[in-house]
N, C-alpha and C positions, 0 to 999 in steps of 0.2 A: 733235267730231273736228277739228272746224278749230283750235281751241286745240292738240292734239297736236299736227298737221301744222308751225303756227306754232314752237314746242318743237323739230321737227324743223329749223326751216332752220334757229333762231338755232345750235342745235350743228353744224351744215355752215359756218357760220360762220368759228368756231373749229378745228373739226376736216377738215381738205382730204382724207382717207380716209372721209369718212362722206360726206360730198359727191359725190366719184368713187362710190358706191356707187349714190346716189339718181340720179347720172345717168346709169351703166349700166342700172339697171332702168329711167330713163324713155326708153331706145334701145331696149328691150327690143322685141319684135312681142308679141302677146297670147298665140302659143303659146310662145315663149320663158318668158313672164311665168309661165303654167301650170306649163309643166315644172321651174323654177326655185323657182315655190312648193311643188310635189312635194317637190324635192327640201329645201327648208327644212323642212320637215314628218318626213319621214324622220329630218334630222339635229337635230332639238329634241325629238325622239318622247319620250324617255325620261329628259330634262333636266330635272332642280329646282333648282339653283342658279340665284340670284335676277340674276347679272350673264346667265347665258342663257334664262333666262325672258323679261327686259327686251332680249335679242336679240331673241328670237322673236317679240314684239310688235312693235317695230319691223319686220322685215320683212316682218311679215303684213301692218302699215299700207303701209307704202311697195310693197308688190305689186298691195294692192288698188285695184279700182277705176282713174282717172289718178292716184291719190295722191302717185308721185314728179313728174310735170307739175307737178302743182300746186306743192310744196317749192319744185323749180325758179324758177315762178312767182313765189312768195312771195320768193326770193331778190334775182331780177330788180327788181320794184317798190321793194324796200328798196334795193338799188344806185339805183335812179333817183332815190331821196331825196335823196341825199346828194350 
């Protein structure tokens, strides 16, 4: 999973909308995070197209668990590289 999550920062990277994403859900409270994944679930319910399929995984990773922390995380240490 930590390979994913890594996948994840390098495209917040480049993309400053996927970024702003990970770091509203890592503001999130825990029942925010809940009702939020509710509602992602509702709207991918009945989805097979492969660009919202590859949505749906993304935000199931980045909901769960601290997994946008971490993103964040991974972001920050890479800034400090450099």
């Amino acid at each position: 999973m930590e390979d994913v999550l890594l996948q994840i920062a390098s495209v917040c990277v480049q993309d400053r909308s996927l970024l702003e994403i990970v770091k509203h859900v890592a503001s999130m409270s825990d029942e925010e995070k809940e009702l939020f994944k509710t509602k992602v679930k509702a709207y991918f319910l009945n989805r097979t197209d492969e660009t919202d399929l590859q949505a749906y995984e993304f935000f199931r990773l980045i909901l769960e668990d601290k997994n946008a922390e971490r993103v964040l995380k991974m972001l920050e240490e890479e800034s400090n590289k450099i």
